[in-house]
C-alpha positions as CSV (number, residue, x, y, z in Angstrom):
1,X,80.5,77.5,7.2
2,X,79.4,80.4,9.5
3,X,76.7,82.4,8.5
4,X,76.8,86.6,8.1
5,X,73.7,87.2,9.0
6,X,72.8,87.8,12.9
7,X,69.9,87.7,14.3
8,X,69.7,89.5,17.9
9,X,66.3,89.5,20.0
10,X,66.2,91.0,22.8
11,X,64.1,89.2,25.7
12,X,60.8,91.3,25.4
13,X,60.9,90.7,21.7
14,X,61.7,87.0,21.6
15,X,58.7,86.6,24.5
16,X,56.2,88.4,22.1
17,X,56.8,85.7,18.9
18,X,56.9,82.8,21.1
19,X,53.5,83.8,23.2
20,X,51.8,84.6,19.3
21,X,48.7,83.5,18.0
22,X,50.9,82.3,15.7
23,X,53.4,80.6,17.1
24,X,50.6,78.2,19.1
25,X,48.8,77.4,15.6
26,X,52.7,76.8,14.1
27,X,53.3,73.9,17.1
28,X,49.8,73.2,17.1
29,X,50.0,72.2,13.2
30,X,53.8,70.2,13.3
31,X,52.5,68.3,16.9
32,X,49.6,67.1,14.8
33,X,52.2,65.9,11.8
34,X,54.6,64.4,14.1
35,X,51.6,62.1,15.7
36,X,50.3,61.4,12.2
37,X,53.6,60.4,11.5
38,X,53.8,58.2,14.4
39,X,50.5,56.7,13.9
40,X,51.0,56.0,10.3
41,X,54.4,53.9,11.0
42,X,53.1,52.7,14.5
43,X,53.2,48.8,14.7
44,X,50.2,46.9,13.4
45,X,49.0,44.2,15.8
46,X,46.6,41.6,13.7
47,X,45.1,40.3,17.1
48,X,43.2,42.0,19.3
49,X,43.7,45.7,19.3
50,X,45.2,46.5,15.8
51,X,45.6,50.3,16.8
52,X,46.3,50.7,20.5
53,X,49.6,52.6,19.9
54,X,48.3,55.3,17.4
55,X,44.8,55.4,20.0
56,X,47.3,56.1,22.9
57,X,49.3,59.2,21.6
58,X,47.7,62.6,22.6
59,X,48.4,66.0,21.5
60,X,48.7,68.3,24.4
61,X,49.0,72.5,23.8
62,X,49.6,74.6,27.2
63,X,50.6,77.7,27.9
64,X,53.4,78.8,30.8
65,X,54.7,82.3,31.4
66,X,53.4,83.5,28.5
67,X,55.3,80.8,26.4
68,X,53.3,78.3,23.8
69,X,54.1,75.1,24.4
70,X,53.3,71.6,22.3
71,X,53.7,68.0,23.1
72,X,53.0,64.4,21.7
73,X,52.7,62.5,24.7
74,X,52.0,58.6,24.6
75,X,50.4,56.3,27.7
76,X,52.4,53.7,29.1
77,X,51.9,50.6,26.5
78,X,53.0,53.2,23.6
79,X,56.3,53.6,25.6
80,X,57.0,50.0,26.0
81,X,56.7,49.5,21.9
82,X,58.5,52.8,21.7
83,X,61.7,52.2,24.0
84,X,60.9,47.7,24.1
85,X,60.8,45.3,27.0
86,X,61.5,42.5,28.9
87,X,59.8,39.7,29.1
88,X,58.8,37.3,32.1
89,X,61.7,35.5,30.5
90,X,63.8,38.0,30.7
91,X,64.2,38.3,27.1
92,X,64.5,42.0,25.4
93,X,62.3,43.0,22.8
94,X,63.6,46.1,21.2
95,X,61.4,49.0,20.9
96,X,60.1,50.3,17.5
97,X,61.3,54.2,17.9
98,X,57.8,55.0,15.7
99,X,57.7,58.4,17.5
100,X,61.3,59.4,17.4
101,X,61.3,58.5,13.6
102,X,58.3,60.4,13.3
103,X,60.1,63.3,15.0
104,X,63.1,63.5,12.5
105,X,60.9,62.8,9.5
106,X,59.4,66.1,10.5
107,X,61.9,67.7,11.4
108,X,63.7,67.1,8.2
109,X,61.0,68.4,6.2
């Protein structure tokens, strides 16, 4: 169903909310919940190291032309359980999706 409201920024106006104060605590705040998120349904490992994938997500905030940006960003081994492998046998282990899920759980909310 189309909407009857319209909403028309112009450029200077739409580059003043998203270079806010505001806007970098907003993306600050739902990078953190996404990587909570992600950490809290991240694979357990009983052996070794029982928390490498939620020790290996990072929260990265930068700004570029006057744009806030915000990122979860995850090492290598947090992208193997996140997208699987192969093995040396060549068999596929499917990937968990933790941080994808994590990113539609907060999305939805």
């Amino acid at each position: 169903m189309a909407s009857r409201f319209r909403l028309v920024l112009n450029e200077h106006a739409l580059e003043r909310v998203m270079s806010s104060g505001e806007t970098a605590k907003l993306l600050s705040k739902k990078a953190s919940e996404v990587a909570a998120a992600a950490r809290h349904d991240a694979p357990k490992n009983r052996k070794g190291s029982w928390n490498m994938y939620a020790r290996s997500l990072s929260i990265t905030a930068w700004e570029e032309n006057g744009v806030v940006h915000s990122a979860v960003q995850a090492d290598r081994h947090a992208l193997l359980i996140e997208y699987g492998w192969r093995d040396k046998g060549g068999r596929r282990h499917p990937g968990s999706h933790a941080l994808k899920n994590a990113l539609m759980k907060v999305r939805d909310q």
